[in-house]
ROFI-155596 format. One record per residue (C-alpha): residue number from 1; x, z, y negated. Coordinates in steps of 0.05 Angstrom, whole numbers, plus 5000, padded with zeros to 4 digits. Layout:
# ROFI-155596
PT     n      u      w      v
PT   NUM      X      Z      Y
...
# end
This chain:
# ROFI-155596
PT     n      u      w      v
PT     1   7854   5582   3915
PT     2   7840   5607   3981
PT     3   7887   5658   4021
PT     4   7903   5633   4093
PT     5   7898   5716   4117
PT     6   7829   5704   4106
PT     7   7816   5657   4159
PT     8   7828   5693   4215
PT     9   7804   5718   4291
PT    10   7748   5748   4254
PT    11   7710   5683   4230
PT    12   7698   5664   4302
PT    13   7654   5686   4363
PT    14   7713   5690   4409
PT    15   7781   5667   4410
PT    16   7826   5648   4464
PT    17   7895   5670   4436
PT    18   7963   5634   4454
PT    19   7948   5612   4521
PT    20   8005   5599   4565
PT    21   8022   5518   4572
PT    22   7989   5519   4641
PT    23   7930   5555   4616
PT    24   7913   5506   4563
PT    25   7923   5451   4613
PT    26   7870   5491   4666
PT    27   7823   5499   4609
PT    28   7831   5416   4594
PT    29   7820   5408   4672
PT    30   7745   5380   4662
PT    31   7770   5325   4612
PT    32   7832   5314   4659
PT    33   7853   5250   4701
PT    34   7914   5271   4741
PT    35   7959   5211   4742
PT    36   8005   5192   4801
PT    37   8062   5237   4762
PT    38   8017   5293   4762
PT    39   8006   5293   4700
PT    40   7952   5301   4656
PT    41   7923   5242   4621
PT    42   7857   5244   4574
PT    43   7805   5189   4543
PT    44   7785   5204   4478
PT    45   7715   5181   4432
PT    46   7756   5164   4369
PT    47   7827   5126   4386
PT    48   7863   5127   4317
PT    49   7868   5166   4263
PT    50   7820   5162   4210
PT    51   7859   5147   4142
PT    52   7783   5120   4099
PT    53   7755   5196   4123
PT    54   7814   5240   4102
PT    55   7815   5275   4038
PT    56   7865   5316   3991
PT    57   7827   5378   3944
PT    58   7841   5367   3872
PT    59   7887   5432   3870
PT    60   7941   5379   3860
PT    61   7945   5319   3823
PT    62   7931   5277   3878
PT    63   7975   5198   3886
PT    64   7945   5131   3878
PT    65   7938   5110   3951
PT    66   7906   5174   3971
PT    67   7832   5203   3963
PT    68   7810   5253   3931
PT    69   7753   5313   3945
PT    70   7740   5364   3882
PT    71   7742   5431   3909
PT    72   7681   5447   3894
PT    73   7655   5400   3944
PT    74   7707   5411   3993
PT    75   7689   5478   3989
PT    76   7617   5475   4002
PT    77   7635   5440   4069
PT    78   7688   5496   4082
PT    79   7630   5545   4075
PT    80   7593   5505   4123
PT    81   7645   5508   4175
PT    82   7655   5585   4169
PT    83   7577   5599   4179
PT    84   7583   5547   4248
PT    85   7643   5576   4279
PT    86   7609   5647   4274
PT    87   7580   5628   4345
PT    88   7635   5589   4365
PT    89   7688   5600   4418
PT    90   7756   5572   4406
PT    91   7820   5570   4430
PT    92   7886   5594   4382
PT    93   7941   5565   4378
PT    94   8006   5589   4331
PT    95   8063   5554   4334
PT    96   8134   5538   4291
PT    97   8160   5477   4253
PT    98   8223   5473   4256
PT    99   8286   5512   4289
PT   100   8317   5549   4232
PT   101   8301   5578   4170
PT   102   8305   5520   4125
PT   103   8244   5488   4121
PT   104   8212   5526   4179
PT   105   8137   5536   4182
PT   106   8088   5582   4232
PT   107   8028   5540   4238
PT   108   7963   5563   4273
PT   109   7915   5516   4298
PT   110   7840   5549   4314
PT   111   7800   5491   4361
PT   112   7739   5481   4402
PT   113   7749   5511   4456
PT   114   7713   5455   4497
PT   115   7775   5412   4470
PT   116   7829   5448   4500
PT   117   7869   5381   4516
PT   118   7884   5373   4437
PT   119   7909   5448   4443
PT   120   7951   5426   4493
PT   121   7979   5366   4476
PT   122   7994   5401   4414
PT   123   8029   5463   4434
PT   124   8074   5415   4470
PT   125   8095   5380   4404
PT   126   8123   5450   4372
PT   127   8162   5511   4395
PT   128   8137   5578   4394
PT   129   8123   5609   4329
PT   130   8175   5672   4305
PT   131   8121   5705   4258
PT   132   8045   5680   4295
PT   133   8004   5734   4248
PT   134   8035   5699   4192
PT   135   8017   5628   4191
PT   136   8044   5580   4134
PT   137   7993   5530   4150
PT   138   7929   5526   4185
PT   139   7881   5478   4216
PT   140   7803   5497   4234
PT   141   7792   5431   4280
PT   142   7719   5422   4306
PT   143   7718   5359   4335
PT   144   7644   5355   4345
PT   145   7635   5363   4273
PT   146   7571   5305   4256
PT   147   7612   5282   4202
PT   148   7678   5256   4204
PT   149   7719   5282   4156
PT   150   7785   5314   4138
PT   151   7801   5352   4084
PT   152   7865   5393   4058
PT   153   7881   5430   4012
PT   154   7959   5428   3991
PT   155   7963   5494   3960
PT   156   7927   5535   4009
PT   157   7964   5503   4066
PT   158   7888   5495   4097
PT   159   7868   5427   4126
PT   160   7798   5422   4155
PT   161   7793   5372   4212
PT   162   7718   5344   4232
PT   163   7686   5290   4274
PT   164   7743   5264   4314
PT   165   7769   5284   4378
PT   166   7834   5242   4365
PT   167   7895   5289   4371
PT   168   7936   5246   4323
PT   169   7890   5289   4272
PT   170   7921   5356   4297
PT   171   8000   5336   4293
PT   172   7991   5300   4225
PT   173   7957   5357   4201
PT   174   8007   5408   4195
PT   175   8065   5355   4179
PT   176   8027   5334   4117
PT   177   8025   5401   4099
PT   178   8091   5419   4107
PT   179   8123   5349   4074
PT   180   8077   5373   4005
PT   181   8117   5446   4020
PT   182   8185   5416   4025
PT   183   8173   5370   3965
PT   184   8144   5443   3928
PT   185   8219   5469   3954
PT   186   8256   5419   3918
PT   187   8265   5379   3984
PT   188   8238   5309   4017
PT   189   8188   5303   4069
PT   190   8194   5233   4106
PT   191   8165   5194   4163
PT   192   8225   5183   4197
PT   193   8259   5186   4268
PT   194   8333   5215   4263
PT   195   8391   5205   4316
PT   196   8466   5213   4316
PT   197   8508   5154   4340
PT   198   8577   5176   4360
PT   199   8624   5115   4352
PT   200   8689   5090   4343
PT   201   8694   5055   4277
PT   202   8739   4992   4255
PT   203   8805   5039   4257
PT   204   8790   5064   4327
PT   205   8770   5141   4301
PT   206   8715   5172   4338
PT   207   8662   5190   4286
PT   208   8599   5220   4285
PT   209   8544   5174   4235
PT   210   8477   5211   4224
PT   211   8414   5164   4220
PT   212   8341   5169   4190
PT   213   8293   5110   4216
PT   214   8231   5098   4157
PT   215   8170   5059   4202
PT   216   8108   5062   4213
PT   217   8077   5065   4270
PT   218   8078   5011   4324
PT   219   8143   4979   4287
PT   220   8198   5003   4334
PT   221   8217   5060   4300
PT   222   8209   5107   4365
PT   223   8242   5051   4409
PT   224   8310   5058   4361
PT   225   8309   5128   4353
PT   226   8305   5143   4431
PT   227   8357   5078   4449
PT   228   8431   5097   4477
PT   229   8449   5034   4438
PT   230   8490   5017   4506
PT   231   8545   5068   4485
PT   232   8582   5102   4542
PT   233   8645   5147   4554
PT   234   8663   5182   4493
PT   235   8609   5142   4445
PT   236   8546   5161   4450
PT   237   8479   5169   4425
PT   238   8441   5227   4409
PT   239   8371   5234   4386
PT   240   8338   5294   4336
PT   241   8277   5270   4320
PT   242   8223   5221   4322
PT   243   8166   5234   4268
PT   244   8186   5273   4210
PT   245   8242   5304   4175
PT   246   8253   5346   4116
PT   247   8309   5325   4073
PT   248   8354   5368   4022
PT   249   8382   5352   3949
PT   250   8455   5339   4004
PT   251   8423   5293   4053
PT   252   8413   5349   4111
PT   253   8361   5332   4151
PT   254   8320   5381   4182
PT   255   8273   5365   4243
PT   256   8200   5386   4259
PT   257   8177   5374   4331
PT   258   8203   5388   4399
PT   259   8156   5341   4433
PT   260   8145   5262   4414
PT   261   8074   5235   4414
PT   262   8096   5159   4429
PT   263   8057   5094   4435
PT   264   8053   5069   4506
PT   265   8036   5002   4500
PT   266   8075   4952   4545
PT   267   8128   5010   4565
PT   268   8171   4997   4618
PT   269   8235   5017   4648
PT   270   8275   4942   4629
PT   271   8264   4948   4556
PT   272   8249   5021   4542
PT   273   8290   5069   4603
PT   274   8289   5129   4566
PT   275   8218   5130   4538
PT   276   8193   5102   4607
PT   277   8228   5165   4649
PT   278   8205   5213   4604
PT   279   8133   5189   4602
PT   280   8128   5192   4684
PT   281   8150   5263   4688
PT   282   8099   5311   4706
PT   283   8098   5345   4632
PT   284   8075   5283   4598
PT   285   8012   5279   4572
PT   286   7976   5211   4558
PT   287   7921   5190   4517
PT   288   7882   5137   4521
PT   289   7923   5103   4577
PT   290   7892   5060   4630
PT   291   7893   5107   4683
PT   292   7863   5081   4749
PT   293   7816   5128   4799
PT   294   7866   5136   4850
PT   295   7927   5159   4792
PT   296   7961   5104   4785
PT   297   7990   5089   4709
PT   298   7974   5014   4681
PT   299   8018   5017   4613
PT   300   8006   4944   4608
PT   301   7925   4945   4606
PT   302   7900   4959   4535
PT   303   7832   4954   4552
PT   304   7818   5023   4518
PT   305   7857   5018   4469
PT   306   7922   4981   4441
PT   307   7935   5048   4420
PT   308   7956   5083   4478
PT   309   7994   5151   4459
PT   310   8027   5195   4496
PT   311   8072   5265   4489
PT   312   8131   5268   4520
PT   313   8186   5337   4524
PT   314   8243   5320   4472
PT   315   8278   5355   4526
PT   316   8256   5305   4588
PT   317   8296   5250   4535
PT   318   8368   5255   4561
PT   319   8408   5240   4506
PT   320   8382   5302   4460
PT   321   8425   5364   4445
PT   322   8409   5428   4431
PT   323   8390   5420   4358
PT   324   8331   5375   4315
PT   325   8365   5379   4254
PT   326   8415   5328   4233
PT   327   8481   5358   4189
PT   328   8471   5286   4143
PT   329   8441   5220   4141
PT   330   8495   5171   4130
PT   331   8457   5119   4138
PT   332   8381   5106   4120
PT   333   8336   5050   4155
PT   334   8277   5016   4130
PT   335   8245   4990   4188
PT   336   8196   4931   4176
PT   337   8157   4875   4211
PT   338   8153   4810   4183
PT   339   8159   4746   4216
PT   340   8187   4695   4158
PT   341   8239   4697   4099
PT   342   8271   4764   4122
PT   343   8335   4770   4143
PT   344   8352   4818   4206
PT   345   8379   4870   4165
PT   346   8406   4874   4096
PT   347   8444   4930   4054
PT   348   8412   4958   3999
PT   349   8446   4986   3923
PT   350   8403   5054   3905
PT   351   8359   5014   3859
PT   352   8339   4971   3921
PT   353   8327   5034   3962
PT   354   8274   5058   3914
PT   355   8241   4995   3913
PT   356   8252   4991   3991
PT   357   8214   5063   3993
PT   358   8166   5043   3950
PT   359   8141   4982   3982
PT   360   8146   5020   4048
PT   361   8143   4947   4082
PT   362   8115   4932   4160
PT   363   8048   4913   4204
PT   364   7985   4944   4200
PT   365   7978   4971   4274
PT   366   7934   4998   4316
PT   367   7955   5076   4304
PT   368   7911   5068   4234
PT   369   7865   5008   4223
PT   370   7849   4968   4292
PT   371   7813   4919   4270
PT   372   7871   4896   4217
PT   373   7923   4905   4275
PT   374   7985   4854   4263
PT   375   7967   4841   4189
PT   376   8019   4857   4138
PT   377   8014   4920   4108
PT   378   8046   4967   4056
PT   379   8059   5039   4043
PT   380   8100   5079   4012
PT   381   8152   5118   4048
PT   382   8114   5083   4114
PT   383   8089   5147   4108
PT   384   8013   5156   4100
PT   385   8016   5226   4094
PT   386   8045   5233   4030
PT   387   8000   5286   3978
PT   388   8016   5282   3909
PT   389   8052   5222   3864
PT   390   8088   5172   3909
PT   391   8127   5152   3850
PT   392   8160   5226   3852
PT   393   8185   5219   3924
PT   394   8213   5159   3909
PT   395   8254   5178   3851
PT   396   8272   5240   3887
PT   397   8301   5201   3935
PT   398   8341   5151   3893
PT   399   8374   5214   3859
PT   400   8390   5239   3925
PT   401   8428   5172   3942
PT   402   8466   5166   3863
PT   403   8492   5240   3879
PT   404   8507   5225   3949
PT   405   8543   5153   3948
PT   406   8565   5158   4018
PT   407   8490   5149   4039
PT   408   8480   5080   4056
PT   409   8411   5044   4054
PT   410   8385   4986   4094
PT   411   8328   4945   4109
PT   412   8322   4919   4193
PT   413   8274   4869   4209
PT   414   8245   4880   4279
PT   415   8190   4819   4273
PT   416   8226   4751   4273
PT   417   8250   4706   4219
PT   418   8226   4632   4210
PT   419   8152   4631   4230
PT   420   8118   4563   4215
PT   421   8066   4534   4240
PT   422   8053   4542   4320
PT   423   8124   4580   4312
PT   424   8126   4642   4319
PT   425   8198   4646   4288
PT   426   8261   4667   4331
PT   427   8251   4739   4358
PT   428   8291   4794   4332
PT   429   8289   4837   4400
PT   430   8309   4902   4415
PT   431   8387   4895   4434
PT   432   8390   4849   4367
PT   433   8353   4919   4321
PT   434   8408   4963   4363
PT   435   8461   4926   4370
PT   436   8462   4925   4286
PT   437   8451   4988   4283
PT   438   8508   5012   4325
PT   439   8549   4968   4281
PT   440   8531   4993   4221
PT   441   8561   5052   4250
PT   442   8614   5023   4269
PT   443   8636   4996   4191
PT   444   8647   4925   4232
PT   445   8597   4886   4187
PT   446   8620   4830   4143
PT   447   8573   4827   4086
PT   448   8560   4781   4033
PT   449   8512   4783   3966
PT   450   8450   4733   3970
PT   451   8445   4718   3898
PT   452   8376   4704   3901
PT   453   8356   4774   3916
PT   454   8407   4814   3899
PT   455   8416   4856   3961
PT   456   8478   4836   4017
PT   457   8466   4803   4077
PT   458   8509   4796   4140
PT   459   8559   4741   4154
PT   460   8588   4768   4223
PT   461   8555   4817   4270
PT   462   8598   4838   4337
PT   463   8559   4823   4393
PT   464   8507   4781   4353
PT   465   8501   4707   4332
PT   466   8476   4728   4263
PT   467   8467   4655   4237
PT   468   8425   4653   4282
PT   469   8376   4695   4250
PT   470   8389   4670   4184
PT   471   8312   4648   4154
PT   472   8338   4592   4111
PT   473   8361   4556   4169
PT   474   8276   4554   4190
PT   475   8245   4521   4132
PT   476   8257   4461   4080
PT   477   8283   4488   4008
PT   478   8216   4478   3990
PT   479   8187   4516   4040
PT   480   8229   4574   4030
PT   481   8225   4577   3955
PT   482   8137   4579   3957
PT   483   8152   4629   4011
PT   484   8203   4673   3961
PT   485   8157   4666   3908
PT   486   8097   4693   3946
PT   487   8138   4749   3973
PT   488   8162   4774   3896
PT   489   8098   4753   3865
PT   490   8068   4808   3927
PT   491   8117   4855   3912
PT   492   8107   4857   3841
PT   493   8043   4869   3847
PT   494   8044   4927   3892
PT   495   8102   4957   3850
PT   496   8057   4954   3788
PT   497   8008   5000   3809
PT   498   8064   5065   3813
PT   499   8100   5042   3757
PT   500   8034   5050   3713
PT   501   8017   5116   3747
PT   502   8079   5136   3723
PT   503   8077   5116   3649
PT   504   7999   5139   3650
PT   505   8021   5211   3669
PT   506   8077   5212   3609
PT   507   8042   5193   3561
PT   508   7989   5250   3586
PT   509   8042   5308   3569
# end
């Protein structure tokens, strides 16, 4: 096991320690487009993250969806690293995760130096670190590394990241880290967004409901966490987080980042206000973003990329407070995308939860394979950054919900329901996904059992013609049943493969 103290200043041929915001952005000034909001915005060689080249050591015993590096190898390339970054200069970076003690980690990030807009963009993500000689977790990232390859190693709290410039790298870096630290700490480390929505429920009391949004990227899950749901006066909505949260055995919910690194494709101030305001200011950053010579911002032209990114100030995003944690998360959301026999949202029983988790439902997107972008996909937790057993989490989680039975659990459906043919089924848009959501809040939702799978379904949404959006009204009885049966004969499948982890591991003790 290595000791993070022992990868320090010294390793390197100079280091630029804890420049200032505006120094990191002068030293990213050659790599700089200044858009019309005089902002920064930057073009990157690698545009996604890249899942097939990243690694976990075999410290740990390491999940069935993820990849695994003995150390001995790993550690041959980590020698390899240390001997080029003797004549090296790079820029430092320490900053904190998180804004209390729970689950709060100083992480230092040691860079390039000729890639100072990744040091930038991702000082902007965190808050300055209370103990920066003492980093929890580190990152040696040398972009121009000939290989591309990432490697971590979950004990150490050391991940090595090589051969991409993309900054996605840097930010998931340390969060992977510290979701395998939380999970160490008897906690739960999720890819979620969290918000507060401040309503008055079906007896007219004023209440405030905590939320946690599971989705991967590109499925709306940034769109509902930043939304004001249309709530004004005394009801309101107020965002924590947008990435990742760590969760206790009570259902506190601790937040991570200060700044959101948000897709950009399509954004506009219609649909998306918020997001659109705070991505114009002159403190967003933007990556990838069709940016023309003369400044002006195209959000619409994907021509570089359909995965666009950008960092945004929690702080620019009005309705935040003064706090990322959230005291409880009353109610949990599955997010997927699918486009046939889902309904717009149903409730899920703690057995249904775990399976819910453990199919980790939604869209392959653009954020991790391109060239599968729109085909459907599955992961667990939607989060790709798990390190260790997925099975665990998941029953981690489902205890958390039997000892907490005021948590509910439910599945939204941001695709549409009915696809057939040249139909692309009826479009579950964004005031459908928030208008539920704010009714869920409210307790106004009549719900009824669908015997065929077990879960409840709505009957009556306020503000909604759910029937509507009811999949069965799409397709013959025929139709729907092969549909049904593909769907369970999928999930099965997928199921299978944690469920014999799991027995394969018990019978090894």
């Amino acid at each position: 096991m290595h000791e993070l103290k022992k990868f320090n200043d010294q390793l390197f041929k100079n280091v630029i320690s804890n420049p200032t915001e505006q120094e990191l952005r002068n030293l990213a000034k050659p790599m700089e487009k200044t858009t019309e909001f005089n902002s920064a915005s930057y073009v990157t060689e690698v545009r996604n993250r890249s899942a097939k080249n990243t690694y976990i050591v075999d410290e740990i015993e390491v999940g069935v969806d993820q990849k695994e590096i003995s150390q001995e190898d790993a550690d041959k390339i980590l020698q390899k690293v240390i001997e080029y970054v003797k004549d090296k200069d790079v820029i430092r970076v320490d900053r904190q995760m998180g804004m209390g003690d729970k689950f709060s980690y100083n992480c230092r990030l040691y860079i390039s130096k000729e890639y100072a807009r990744i040091a930038y963009m991702w000082n902007n993500t965190l808050q300055p670190s209370s103990n920066p000689e003492n980093p929890d977790l580190l990152s040696i990232y040398i972009p121009e590394w000939p290989e591309r390859i990432m490697i971590a190693y979950p004990e150490t709290g050391l991940t090595l990241i090589l051969g991409s410039d993309y900054f996605g790298e840097a930010k998931k870096s340390f969060l992977r880290m510290a979701m395998y630290k939380v999970k160490e700490e008897g906690g739960l480390g999720f890819h979620a967004g969290s918000k507060l929505l401040r309503v008055y429920d079906k007896n007219h009391e004023l209440k405030d409901v905590g939320f946690i949004m599971f989705g991967l990227s590109g499925t709306g899950k940034t769109t509902l966490t930043i939304h004001d749901h249309g709530l004004t006066g005394e009801e309101k909505s107020i965002v924590r987080q947008d990435d990742v949260i760590f969760m206790d055995e009570n259902g506190y919910c601790v937040g991570t980042e200060t700044g959101f690194f948000i897709k950009t494709e399509g954004l506009n101030p219609e649909q998306q206000g918020v997001l659109y305001k705070a991505a114009t200011t002159d403190r967003a950053i933007l990556e990838n973003v069709k940016v023309y010579d003369d400044g002006k911002v195209d959000f619409d032209d994907v021509s570089l990329t359909s995965n666009g990114r950008g960092i945004i100030l929690r702080s620019e995003v009005p309705n935040t407070d003064d706090t990322i944690d959230l005291e409880k998360a009353n109610k949990i959301i599955f997010i997927t995308r699918r486009n046939d026999i889902v309904p717009p949202v149903v409730k899920l029983n703690p057995d249904q939860a775990l399976e819910a988790f453990m199919l980790g439902e939604s869209i392959e997107t653009s954020a991790g394979d391109p060239t599968k972008a729109g085909q459907s996909k599955r992961c667990v937790g939607t989060n790709p950054f798990i390190m260790g057993p997925e099975i665990e989490e998941g029953l981690r989680l489902k205890e958390i919900l039997q000892n907490n039975p005021d948590m509910e659990c439910y599945i939204l459906n941001t695709g549409s329901v009915g696809a057939k043919g040249d139909f692309k089924g009826e479009k579950l848009s964004i005031k459908v996904s928030t208008t539920i959501m704010k009714e869920i809040a409210r307790d106004t939702i009549n719900w009824v059992e669908d015997e065929e799978w077990g879960y409840e379904v709505p009957v009556q949404v306020n503000g909604i013609d759910i029937e509507k959006y009811n999949p069965r009204n799409y397709y013959t009885e025929e139709e729907y049943k092969v549909l049904a049966s593909r769907l369970k004969a999928e999930r099965k499948a997928w199921l299978a493969k944690y469920e014999l982890a799991q027995s394969t591991r018990s019978e090894s003790k």
